[in-house]
C-alpha positions as CSV (number, residue, x, y, z in Angstrom):
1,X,58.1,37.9,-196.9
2,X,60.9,36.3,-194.4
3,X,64.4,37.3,-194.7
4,X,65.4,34.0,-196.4
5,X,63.6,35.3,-199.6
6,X,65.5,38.8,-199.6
7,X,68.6,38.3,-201.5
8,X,71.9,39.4,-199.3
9,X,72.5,43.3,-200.3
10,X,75.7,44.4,-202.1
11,X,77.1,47.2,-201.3
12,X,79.6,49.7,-202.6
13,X,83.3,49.3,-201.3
14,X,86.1,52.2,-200.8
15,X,89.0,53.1,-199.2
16,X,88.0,55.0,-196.3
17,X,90.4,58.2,-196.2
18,X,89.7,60.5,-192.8
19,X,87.6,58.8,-190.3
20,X,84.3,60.7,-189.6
21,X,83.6,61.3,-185.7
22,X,81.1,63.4,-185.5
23,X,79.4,67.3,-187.0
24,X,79.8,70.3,-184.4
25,X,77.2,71.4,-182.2
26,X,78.0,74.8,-183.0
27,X,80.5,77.0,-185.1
28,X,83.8,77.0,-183.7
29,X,87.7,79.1,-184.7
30,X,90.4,77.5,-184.6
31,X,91.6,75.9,-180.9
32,X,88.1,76.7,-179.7
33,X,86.7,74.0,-177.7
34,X,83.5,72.8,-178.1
35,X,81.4,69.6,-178.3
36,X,80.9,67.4,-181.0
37,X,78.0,64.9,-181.8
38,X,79.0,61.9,-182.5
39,X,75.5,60.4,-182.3
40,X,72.6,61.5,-183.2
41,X,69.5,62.4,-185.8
42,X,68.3,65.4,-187.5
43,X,65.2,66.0,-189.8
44,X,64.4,68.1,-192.6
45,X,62.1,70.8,-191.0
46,X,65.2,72.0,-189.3
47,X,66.0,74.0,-192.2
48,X,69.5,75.0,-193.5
49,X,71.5,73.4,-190.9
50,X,69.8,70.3,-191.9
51,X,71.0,70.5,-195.2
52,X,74.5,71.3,-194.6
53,X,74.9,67.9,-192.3
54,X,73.2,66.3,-195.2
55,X,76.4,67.1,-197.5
56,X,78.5,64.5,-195.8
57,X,76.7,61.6,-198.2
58,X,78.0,63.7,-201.1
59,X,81.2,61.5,-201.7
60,X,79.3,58.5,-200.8
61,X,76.4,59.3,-203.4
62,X,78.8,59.8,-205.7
63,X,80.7,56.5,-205.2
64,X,77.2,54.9,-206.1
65,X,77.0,56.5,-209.8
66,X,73.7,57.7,-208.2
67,X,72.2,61.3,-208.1
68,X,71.4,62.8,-204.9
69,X,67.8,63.3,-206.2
70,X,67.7,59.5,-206.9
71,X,68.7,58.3,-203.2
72,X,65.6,57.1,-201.4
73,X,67.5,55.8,-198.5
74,X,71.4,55.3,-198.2
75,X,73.6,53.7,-195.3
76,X,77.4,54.6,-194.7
77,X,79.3,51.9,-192.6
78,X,82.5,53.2,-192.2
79,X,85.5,51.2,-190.7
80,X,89.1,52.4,-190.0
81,X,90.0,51.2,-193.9
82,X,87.1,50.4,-195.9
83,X,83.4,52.2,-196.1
84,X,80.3,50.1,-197.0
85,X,78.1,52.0,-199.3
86,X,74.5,50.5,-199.5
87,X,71.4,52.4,-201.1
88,X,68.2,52.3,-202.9
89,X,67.7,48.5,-203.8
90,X,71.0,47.4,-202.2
91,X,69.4,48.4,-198.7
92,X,66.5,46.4,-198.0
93,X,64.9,47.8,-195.1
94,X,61.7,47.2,-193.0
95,X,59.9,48.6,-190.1
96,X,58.6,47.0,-186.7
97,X,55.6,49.1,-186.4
98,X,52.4,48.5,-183.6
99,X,49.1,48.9,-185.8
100,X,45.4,49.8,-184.8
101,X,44.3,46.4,-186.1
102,X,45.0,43.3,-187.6
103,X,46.5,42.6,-191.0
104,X,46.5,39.5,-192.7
105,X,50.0,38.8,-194.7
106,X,50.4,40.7,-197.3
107,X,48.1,42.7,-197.1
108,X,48.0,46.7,-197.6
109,X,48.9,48.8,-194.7
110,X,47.7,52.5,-194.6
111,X,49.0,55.6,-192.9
112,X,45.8,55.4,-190.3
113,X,46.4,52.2,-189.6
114,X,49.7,52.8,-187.8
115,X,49.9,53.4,-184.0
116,X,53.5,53.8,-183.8
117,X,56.7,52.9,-185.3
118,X,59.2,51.8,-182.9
119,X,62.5,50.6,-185.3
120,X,64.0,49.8,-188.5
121,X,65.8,46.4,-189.6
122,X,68.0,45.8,-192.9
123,X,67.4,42.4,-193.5
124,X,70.4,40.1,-194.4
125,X,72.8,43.2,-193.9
126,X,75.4,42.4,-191.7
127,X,77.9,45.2,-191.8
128,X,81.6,44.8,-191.2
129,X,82.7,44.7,-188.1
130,X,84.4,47.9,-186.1
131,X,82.4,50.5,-187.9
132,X,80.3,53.5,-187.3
133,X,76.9,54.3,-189.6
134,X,75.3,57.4,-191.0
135,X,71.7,56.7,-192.4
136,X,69.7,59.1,-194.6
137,X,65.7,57.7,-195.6
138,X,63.1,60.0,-196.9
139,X,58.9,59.6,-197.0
140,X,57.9,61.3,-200.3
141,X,59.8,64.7,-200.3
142,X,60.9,64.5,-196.8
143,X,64.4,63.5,-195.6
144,X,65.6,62.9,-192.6
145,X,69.2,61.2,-191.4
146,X,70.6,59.5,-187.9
147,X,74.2,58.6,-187.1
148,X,76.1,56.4,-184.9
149,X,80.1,57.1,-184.9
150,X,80.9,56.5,-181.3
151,X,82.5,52.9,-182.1
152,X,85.3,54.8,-184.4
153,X,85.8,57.2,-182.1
154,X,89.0,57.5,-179.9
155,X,88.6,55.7,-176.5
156,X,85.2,54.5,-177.4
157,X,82.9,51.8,-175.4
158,X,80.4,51.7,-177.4
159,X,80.6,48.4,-179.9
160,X,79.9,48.5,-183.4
161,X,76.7,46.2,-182.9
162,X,75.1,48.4,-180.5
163,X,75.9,51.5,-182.4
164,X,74.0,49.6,-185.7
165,X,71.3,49.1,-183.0
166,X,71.4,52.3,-182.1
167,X,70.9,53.5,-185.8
168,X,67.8,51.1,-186.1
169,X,66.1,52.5,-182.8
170,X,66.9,56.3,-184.5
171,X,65.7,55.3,-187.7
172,X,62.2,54.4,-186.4
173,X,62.5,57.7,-184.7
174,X,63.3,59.4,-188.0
175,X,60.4,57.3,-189.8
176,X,57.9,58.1,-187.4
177,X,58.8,61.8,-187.5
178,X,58.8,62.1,-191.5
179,X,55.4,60.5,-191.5
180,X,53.7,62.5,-189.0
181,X,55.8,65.8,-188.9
182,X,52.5,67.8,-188.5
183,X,51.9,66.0,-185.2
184,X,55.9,66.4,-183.8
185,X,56.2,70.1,-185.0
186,X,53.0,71.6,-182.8
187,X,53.9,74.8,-180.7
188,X,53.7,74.8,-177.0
189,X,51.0,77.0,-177.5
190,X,48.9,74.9,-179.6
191,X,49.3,72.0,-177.4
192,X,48.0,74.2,-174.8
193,X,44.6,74.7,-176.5
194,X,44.3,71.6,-177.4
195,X,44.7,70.6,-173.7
196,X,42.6,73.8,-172.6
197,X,39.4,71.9,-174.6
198,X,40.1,68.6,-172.9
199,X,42.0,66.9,-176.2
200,X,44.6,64.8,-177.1
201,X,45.8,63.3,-180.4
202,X,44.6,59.9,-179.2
203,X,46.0,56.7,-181.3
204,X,42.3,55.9,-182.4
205,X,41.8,59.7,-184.8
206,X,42.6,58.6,-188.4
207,X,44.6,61.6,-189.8
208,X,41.5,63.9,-191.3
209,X,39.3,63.6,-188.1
210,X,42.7,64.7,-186.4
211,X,43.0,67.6,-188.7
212,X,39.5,68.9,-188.5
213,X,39.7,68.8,-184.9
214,X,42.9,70.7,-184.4
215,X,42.0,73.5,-187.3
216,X,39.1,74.0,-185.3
217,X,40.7,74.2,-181.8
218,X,43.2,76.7,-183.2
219,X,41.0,79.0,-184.9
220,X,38.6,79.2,-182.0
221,X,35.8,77.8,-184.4
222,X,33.0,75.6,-182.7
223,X,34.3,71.6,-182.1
224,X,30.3,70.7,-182.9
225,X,30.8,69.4,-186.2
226,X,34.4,67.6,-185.8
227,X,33.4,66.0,-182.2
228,X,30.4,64.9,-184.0
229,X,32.6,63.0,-186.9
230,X,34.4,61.3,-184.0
231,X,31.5,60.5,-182.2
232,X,29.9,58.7,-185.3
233,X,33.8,56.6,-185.9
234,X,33.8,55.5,-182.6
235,X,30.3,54.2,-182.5
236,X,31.1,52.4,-185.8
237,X,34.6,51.1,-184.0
238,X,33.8,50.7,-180.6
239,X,32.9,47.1,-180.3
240,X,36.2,45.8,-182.4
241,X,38.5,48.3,-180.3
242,X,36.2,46.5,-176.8
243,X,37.7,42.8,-177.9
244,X,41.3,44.5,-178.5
245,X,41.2,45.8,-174.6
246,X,40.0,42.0,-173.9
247,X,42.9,41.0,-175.7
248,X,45.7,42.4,-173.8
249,X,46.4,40.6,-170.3
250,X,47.0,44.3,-168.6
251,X,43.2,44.8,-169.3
252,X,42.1,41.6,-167.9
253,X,40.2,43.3,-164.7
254,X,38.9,46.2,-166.2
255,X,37.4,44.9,-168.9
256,X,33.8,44.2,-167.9
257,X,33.5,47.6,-166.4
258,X,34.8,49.0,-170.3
259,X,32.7,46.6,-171.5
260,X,29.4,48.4,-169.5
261,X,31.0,51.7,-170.0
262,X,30.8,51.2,-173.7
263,X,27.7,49.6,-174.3
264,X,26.4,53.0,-171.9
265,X,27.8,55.0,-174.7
266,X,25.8,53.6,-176.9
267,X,22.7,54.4,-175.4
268,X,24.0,57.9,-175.0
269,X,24.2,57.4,-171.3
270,X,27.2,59.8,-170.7
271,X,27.1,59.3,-166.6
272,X,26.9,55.7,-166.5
273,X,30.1,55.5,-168.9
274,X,32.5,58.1,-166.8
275,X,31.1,56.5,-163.6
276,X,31.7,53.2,-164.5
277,X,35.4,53.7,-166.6
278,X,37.0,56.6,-165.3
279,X,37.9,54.8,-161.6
280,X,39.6,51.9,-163.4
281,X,42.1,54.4,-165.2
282,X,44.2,54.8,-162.1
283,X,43.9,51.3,-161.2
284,X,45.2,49.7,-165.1
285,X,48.2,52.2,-164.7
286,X,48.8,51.0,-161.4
287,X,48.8,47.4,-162.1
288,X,50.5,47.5,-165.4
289,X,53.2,49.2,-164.2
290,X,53.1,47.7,-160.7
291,X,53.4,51.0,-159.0
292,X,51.9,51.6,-156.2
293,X,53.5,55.3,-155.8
294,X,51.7,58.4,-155.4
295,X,50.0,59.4,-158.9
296,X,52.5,61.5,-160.5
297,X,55.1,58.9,-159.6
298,X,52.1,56.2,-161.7
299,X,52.4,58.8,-164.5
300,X,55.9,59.4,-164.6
301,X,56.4,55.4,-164.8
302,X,54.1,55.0,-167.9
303,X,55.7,58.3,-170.2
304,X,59.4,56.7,-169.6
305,X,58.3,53.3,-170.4
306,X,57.0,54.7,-174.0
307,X,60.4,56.2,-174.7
308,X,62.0,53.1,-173.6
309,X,60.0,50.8,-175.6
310,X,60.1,53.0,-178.5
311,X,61.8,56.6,-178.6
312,X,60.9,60.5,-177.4
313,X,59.1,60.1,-181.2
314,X,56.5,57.6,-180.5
315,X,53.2,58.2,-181.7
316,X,51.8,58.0,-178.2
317,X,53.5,61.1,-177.2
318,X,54.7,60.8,-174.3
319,X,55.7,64.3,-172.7
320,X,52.2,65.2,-174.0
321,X,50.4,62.3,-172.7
322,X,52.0,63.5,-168.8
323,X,50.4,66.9,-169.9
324,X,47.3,65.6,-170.6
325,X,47.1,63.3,-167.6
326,X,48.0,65.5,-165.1
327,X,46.1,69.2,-166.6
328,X,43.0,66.7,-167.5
329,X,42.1,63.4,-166.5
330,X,44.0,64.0,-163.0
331,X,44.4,67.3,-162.6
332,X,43.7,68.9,-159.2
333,X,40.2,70.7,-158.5
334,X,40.3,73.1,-155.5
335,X,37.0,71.4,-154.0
336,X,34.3,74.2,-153.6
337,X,30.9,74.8,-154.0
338,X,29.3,75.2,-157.4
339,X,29.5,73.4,-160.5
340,X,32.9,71.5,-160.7
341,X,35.1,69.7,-163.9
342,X,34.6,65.8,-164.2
343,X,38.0,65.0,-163.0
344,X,39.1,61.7,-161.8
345,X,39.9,64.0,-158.7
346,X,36.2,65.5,-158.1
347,X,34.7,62.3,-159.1
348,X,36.3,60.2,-156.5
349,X,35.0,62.6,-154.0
350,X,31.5,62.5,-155.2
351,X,31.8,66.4,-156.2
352,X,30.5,66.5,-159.9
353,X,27.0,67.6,-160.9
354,X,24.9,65.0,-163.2
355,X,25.5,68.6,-165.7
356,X,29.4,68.2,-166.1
357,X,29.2,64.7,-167.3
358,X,28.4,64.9,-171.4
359,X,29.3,63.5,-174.3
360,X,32.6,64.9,-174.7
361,X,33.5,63.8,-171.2
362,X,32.3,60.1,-172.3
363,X,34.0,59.8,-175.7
364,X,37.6,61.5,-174.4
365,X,37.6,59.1,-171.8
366,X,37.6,55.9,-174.1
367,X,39.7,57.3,-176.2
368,X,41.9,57.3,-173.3
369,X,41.7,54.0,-172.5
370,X,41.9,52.8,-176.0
371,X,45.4,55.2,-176.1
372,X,46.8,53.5,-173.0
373,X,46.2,49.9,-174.4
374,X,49.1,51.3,-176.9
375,X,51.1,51.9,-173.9
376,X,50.9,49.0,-171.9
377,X,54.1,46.9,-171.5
378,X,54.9,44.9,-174.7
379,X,54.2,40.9,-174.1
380,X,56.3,38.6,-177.0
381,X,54.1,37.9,-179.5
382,X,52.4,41.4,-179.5
């Protein structure tokens, strides 16, 4: 549906009383200096604090006649004499998302199928100008809220148009998280075993496949049965995920070597695929990103892109994605005798045993790949 069909939202008009600028970092007495946020986003797995920022819509609930149990989503544009109230219907809102395949218009799209969500728009809403935004949008029972109030602020540089840009950039943030909190709210410690076995939450795990994996992981259970399940998906999937790597320009040397590498897969040929695919990682980060830097430098340039193309929130985890990169696929392998990991370290040097390289090795490697075609510098159009 294009914005021309979306009829022009009304919202809720009143006086504005005291300006908003901000919510306090932390408690402070009276003439105690401290720092205030004036922009920001907080989700409801923080608990009570959460919920006590929340209780600024209160007033501007009540102006709608709604119930706070009723609000679904709610934006506050508040100007130096009037505040804009729009919720529920009166907020259309929709979501630039990048998904694992394509869709025809129309058509049904499914948690699984998204690969990131990177902002929100409000089609037809064009707030007043001079004003700063406070946004709350759930996902089933889950709330979350982001806020922009630096353009009302004293001394400000920041323009109201760039602070409603701002709130659209957090709101995918906010999205994304609400959606995939399981994912965001991982422990250091359970990152670390799931990097100690050599995975990653790579784009191409549907949600249950994810799950099974990570239960399994924490619990110390075998990862037989759930790298089998993954095994079997990407055999069903592999050919459709080859022709999206031929379809993105970044992969345009590379892709006959993924092209052998997957078709070596098939025939269970786990040394021909790592062989053949693992040299070309380096050299489709290098070229993407034109850096031509020593490796962390190649890393460090692909984990700041995907917060600048989407936020610290993206699905392709950035932070994480550095960890996995530089304590898997390139970590350092003091070079000694004996059986060695299939790093892309050892393998360059010709160090790793026909023994190292198995199916596990094989599949987390394309899943690699297909994760870094996600990450690839957006092209219009995409």
């Amino acid at each position: 549906m294009s914005d021309s069909h979306i009829p022009r939202p009304q919202p809720v008009v009143v006086p504005t009383g005291q300006i908003k600028v901000g919510f306090n970092v932390s408690p402070l007495q009276q003439g105690e200096e401290g720092f205030i946020e004036t922009c920001g986003y907080h989700t409801f797995d923080e608990g009570l604090d959460f919920y006590r920022i929340l209780e600024v819509f209160n007033e501007y609930v009540k102006c709608t006649g709604l119930s706070p149990s009723s609000i679904d989503r709610i934006l506050v544009c508040i100007s130096k004499e009037k505040t804009y109230i729009y919720a529920n219907d009166q907020l259309p809102m929709t979501a630039r998302m990048r998904l694992k395949r394509a869709v025809n218009a129309e058509e049904t799209i499914f948690k699984d199928d998204i690969a990131g969500i990177e902002r929100l728009d409000f089609p037809n809403l064009q707030p007043p100008a001079d004003c700063g935004f406070l946004l709350l949008i759930s996902a089933g029972w889950r709330r979350g809220m982001c806020f922009d109030l630096r353009s009302v602020t004293l001394d400000s540089k920041t323009s109201s148009k760039e602070a409603f840009d701002s709130i659209k950039q957090m709101g995918g943030l906010v999205l994304a998280h609400l959606n995939f909190t399981e994912k965001f709210l991982l422990s250091n410690k359970d990152w670390g075993k799931v990097l100690d076995k050599g995975w990653f939450p790579f784009v191409f795990l549907p949600h249950n496949l994810w799950e099974n994996l990570f239960t399994s992981i924490t619990n110390n259970w075998s990862l037989q049965k759930s790298e089998e399940m993954i095994h079997d998906r990407w055999l069903t999937l592999c050919d459709d995920r080859l022709e999206s790597w031929r379809s993105n320009e970044y992969f345009t040397n590379h892709t006959e070597f993924f092209s052998k590498a997957v078709s070596a897969y098939k025939e269970q040929d786990w040394l021909t695929v790592v062989s053949v695919a693992a040299p070309r990682v380096e050299g489709l980060m290098r070229m993407a990103f034109d850096s031509w830097h020593k490796q962390q430098k190649i890393i460090d340039r692909l984990t700041e892109h995907i917060k600048q193309q989407e936020h610290n929130r993206s699905l392709l985890f950035p932070d994480r994605l550095r960890q996995y990169l530089n304590k898997v696929f390139f970590r350092f392998t003091k070079f000694q005798k004996g059986n060695l990991p299939a790093t892309r370290h050892t393998l360059a040097h010709g160090l790793v045993s026909s023994d190292s390289i198995n199916r596990k090795e094989a599949l987390t490697l394309l899943l690699l790949i297909d994760h870094l075609l996600y990450c690839m510098p957006q092209v219009k159009g995409d």
